[in-house]
Phi, psi and omega in degrees: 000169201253150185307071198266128204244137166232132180273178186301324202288317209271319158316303190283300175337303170337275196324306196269009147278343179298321218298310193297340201267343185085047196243157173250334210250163100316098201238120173254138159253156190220088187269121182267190172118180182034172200302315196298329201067186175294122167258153163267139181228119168253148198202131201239128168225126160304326196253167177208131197252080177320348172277330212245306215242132173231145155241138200238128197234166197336085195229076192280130163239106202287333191205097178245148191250107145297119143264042196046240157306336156305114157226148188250127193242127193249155150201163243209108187246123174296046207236178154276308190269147175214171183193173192303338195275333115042300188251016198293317186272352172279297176330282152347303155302311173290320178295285208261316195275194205278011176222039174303329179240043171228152152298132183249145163230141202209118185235122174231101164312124172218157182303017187257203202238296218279171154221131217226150162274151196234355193059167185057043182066025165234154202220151177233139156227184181275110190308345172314286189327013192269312154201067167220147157270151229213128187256107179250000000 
């Protein structure tokens, strides 16, 4: 999902429009396409529909670079080590989320040396490479 940071301020607003409209869910949508990139829709519902309606709880993406058909999805790990579970919310994005009807390239930055492939578009590099170059 693409990264929506909501502050306390904006969160309590949330809480006193559920309170007032007599609402529970809060619904962000995240529709893609066109030149525009992505829009947002917000929406107050009583009801949640197991057909229809998904939640997603910390399915965090640090960065995504709109290309049009192209979108590049970062995450960013404070580790030495990375592995496949790694790419698990980039995948999610790419697979099931919003950027399902796009080419994904799923880049995860880590404290290591090496730069490794993961197969299905996704690559670990070294966050040095943020600024040295690097032969990929």
């Amino acid at each position: 999902m693409v990264d929506i940071n909501i502050t306390d301020s904006a969160i309590s607003k949330i809480q006193e429009v559920l309170k007032k409209q007599d609402k529970t869910f809060f619904r962000i949508k995240v529709k893609g396409g066109g030149c525009s990139g992505f829009q947002y829709i917000f929406k107050t519902d009583s009801e949640y529909s197991e057909e229809k309606d998904n939640i997603y709880k910390l399915k965090e993406i640090d960065i995504v670079i709109d290309g049009g058909r192209h979108l590049v999805c970062i995450e960013v790990k404070a580790s030495a080590t990375v592995s496949t579970e790694d790419f698990k919310h980039l995948n999610w994005f790419a697979k099931d989320g919003p950027g399902q009807s796009r080419k994904c390239t799923k880049i995860v930055f880590y404290l290591g040396r090496e730069k490794l492939t993961f197969g299905n578009g996704n690559f670990a590099l070294p966050v040095s490479a943020l600024w040295s170059k690097i032969e990929i």
